[in-house]
DRENDO-583674 format. One line per field, with one value per residue (C-alpha): chain; x, y, z; residue in one letter. Coordinates in steps of 0.001 Angstrom, whole numbers. Example, Ala and Ser with C-alpha at 12.3 -4.5 7.8 and 13.67 -1.06 7.14 Angstrom:
2
kette <- [A,A]
px <- [12300,13670]
py <- [-4500,-1060]
pz <- [7800,7140]
rest <- [A,S]
END
This chain:
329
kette <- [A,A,A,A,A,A,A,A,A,A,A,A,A,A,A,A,A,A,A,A,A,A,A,A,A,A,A,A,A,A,A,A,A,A,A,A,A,A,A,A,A,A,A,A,A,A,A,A,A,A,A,A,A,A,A,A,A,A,A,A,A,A,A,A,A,A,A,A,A,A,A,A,A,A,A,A,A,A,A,A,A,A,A,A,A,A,A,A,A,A,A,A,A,A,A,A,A,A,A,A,A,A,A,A,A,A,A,A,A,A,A,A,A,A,A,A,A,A,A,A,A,A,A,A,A,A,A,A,A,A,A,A,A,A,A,A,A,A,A,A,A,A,A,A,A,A,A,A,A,A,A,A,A,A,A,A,A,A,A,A,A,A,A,A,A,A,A,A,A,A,A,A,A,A,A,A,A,A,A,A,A,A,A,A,A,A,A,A,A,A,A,A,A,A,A,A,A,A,A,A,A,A,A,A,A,A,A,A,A,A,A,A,A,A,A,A,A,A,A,A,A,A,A,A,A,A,A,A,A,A,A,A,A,A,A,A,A,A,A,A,A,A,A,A,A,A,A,A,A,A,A,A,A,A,A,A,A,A,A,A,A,A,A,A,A,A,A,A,A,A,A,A,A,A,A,A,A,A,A,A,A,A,A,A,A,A,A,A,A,A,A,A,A,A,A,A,A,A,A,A,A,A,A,A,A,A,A,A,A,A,A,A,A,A,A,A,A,A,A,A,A,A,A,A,A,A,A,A,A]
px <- [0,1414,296,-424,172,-577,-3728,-6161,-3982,-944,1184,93,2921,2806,2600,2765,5773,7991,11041,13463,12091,12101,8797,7909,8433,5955,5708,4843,3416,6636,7034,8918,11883,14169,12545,15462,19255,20890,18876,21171,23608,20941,19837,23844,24188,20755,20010,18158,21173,22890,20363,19223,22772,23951,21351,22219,25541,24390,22427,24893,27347,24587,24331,28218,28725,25291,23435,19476,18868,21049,19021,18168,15736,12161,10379,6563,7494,8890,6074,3529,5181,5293,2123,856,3495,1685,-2150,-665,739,-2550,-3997,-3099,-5252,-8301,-7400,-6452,-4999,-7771,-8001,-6482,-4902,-1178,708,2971,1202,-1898,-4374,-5709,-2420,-4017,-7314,-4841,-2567,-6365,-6836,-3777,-3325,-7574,-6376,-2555,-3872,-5264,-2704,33,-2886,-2268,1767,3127,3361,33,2499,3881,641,1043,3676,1582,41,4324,5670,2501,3422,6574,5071,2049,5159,7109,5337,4866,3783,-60,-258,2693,2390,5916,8040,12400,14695,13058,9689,12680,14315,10922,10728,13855,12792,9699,11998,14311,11921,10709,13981,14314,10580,11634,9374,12449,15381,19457,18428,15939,18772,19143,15767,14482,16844,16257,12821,10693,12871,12917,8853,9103,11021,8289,5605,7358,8142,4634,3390,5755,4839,1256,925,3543,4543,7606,11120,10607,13085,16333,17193,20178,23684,23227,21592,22388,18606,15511,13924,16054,19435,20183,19343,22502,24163,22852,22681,26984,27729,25989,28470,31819,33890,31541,33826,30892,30254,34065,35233,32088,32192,30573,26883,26989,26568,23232,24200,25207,21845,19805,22046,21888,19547,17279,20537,21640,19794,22362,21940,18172,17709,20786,17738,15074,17353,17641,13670,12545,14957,16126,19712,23003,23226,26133,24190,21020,22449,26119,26678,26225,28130,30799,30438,31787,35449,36045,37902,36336,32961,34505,35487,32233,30057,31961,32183,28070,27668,29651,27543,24280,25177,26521,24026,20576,21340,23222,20565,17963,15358,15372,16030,13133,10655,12257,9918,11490,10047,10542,12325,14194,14906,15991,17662,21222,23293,24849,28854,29516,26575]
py <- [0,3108,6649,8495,12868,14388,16013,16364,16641,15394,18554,20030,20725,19034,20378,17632,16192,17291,19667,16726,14948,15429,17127,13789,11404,8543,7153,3010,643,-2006,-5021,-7964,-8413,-11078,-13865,-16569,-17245,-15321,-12362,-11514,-10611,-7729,-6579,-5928,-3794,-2109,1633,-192,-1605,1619,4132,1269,635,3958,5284,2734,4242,8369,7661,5307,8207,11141,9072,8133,8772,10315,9037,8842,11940,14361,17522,16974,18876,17296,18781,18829,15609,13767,14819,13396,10497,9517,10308,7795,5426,5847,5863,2441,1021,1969,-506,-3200,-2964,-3136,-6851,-8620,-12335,-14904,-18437,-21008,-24178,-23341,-21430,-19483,-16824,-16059,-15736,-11977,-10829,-11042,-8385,-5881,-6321,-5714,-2728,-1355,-2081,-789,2472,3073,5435,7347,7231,8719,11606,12590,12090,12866,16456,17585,17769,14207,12919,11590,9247,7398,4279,3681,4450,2513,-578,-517,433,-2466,-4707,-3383,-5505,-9291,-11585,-12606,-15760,-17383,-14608,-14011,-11172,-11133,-8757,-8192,-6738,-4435,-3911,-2762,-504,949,1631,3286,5860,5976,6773,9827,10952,10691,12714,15125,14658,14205,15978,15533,17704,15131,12131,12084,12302,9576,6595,8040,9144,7539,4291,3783,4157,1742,-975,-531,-1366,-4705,-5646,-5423,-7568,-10351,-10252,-10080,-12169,-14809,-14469,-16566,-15551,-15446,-17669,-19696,-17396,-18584,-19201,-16241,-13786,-11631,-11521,-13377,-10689,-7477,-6074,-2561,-1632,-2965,-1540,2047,1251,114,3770,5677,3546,4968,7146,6231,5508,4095,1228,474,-2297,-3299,-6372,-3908,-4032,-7775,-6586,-5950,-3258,-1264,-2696,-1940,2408,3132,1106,4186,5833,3655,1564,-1283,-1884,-1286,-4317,-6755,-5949,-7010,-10417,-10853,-10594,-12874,-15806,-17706,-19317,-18819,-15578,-17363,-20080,-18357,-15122,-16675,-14106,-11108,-12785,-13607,-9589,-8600,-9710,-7305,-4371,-1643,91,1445,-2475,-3947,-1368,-1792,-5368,-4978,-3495,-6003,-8604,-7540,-7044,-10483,-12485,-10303,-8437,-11318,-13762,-14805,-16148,-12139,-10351,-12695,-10319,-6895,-4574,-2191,726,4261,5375,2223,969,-2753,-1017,-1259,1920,3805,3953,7856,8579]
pz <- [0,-685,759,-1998,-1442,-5073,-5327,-8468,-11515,-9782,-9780,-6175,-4320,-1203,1764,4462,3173,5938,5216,5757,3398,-551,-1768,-3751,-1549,-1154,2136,2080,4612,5397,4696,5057,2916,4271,2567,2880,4247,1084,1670,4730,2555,658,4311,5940,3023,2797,4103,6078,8494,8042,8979,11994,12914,12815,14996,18156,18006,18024,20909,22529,21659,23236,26901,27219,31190,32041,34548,34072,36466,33929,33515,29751,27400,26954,24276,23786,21053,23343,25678,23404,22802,26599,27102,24245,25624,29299,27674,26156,29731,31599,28836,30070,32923,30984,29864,33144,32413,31965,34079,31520,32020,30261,32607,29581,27029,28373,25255,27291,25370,22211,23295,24449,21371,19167,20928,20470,16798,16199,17676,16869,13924,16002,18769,16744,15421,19152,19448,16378,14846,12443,9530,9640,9755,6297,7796,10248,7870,7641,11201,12694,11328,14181,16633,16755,16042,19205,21936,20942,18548,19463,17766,19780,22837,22654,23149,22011,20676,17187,19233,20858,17243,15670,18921,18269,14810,15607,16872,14610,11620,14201,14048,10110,9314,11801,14246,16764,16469,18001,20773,21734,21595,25318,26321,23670,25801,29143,28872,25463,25484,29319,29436,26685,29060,31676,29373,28021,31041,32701,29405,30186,33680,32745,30189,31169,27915,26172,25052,21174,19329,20331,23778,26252,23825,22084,24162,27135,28462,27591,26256,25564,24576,23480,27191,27673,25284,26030,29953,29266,27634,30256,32734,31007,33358,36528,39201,41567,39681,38936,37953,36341,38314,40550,39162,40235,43806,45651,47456,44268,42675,45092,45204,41330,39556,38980,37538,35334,32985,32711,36732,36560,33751,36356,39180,36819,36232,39591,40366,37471,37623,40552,41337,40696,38610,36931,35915,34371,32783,31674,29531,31301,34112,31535,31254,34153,34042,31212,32489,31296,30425,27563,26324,27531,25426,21804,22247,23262,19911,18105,19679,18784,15236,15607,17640,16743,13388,11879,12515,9867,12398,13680,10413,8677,10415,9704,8456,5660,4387,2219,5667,5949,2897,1993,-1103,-1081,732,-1840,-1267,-1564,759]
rest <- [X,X,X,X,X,X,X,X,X,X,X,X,X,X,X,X,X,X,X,X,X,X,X,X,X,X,X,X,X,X,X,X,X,X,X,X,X,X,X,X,X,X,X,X,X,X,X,X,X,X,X,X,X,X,X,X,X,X,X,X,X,X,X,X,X,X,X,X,X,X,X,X,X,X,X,X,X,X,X,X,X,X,X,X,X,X,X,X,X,X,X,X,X,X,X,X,X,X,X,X,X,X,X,X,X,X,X,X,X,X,X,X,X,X,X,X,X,X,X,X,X,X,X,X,X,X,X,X,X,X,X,X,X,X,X,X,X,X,X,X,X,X,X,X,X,X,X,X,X,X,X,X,X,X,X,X,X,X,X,X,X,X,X,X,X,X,X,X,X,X,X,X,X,X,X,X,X,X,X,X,X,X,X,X,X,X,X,X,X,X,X,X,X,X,X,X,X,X,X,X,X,X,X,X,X,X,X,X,X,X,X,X,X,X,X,X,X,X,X,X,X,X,X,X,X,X,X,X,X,X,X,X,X,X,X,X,X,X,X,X,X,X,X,X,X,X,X,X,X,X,X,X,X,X,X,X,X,X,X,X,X,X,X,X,X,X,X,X,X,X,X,X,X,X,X,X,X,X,X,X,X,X,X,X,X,X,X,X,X,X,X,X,X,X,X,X,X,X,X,X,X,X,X,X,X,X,X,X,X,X,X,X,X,X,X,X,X,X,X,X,X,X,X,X,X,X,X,X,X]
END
């Protein structure tokens, strides 16, 4: 489906094409585009991976060494967009899990998921800007994509990825802007991390694909990455080893995102923390922040980007585009 601007003869120049935009562009409803193994090869060199990639590290760049209570701007975007994020929370509440004898992915997942997706038009009316309303039938798509899969009432990093998106084509229509980078992880993505974590809770809901080897959580991972940049040059939490301990936990895990997921960890699973999050425990003999972060990043393009059962639902766009990134861009 495309979303179609010209008016009567076709030569109207278009006004609700925002200014960051050309004046002809055509926005598109995503789709899928990852159809089989040799595909991966199309999607590492797409826009798509650049624009996506490249947008992990400006905000992992705009965080470095500040702590969630940093004075930062919030403008009346971001505003909007936490206050959809919170109308989208309280939801939740209005489709209490059901009696049913599986104990894993309770089927009241599915109603709220309905709701959402019958009203996300009109959600982003509300949140986004009046003049990149003509952007909504595309962005929508990643944001009903951002908090499970109803038919297996699951929830893994490619819910996260499509979150993560969301923003990111915000920040390409101009609805968000650099000024906004630091509130968008400590304010728009943060709300976002209460949300999916009050769904999984909720709903019992499953880890989506093949979690454990190749994963540092059950269910997310750029919180970590982000969380390990605002870390850098902290001398509290030094060596990291540090975040392993429950007093530190229990001092800075409304400071620092990377603590605040280790005390989510440690409330959902039981045992050894060695045993049940190997990875992250791996984590903590590294040195430094600094090391821990880039070899974070590598990982996820490794473990999450690389990975065809992941990339097989990535949604691509007029935004982000599976078209190949041209070299002297």
């Amino acid at each position: 489906m495309t979303t179609e601007s010209a008016i009567g003869d076709g030569v109207t120049k278009n006004v609700n094409v925002p200014p960051e935009l050309p004046e002809n562009h055509r926005f598109l409803e995503p789709e899928k585009a990852v159809k089989t193994i040799t595909d991966m090869a199309i999607w590492e060199k797409s826009e798509a991976y650049m624009e996506y990639t490249g947008f992990i590290a400006t905000l992992n760049e705009a965080i470095k060494a500040k702590p969630l209570t940093v004075d930062c701007k919030i403008s009346d975007n971001v505003k909007r967009l936490v206050n959809m994020l919170e109308l989208i929370e309280r939801m939740i509440d209005d489709f209490p899990p059901i009696e049913q004898p599986q104990r894993f992915g309770n089927v009241a997942f599915r109603s709220w998921l309905s709701k959402l997706k019958a009203n996300s038009t009109l959600y982003l009316q509300e949140a986004l800007h009046p003049r990149i309303h003509l952007a909504i039938p595309e962005v929508k798509v990643y944001l009903e994509e951002s908090f499970g899969n109803a038919t297996r009432i699951d929830y893994g990093t490619g819910h996260e990825m499509a979150f993560t998106m969301f923003l990111c084509c915000l920040f390409k229509v101009g609805n968000l802007s650099p000024e906004d980078n630091v509130a968008v992880v400590f304010i728009v993505f943060t709300k976002y991390l209460s949300i999916v974590r009050k769904l999984q809770k909720t709903y019992r809901m499953e880890p989506a694909g093949s979690h454990g080897v190749w994963s540092l959580d059950d269910y997310q991972f750029i919180p970590f990455i982000w969380g390990s940049s605002q870390l850098i040059d902290q001398p509290r939490i030094y060596p990291p080893a540090k975040f392993l301990e429950d007093d530190i936990i229990e001092k800075y895990h409304t400071e620092y995102i990377f603590i605040s997921c280790i005390k989510h960890i440690k409330e959902v699973k039981k045992g050894p923390f060695a045993e049940h999050s190997n990875q992250l425990w791996s984590i903590s003999a590294v040195g430094s922040w600094t090391k821990i972060n880039q070899g974070l990043i590598k990982m996820y393009k490794k473990e999450v980007l690389a990975k065809f059962p992941v990339v097989q639902h990535v949604l691509f766009g007029s935004l982000l585009p599976i078209r190949r990134f041209p070299l002297n861009h």
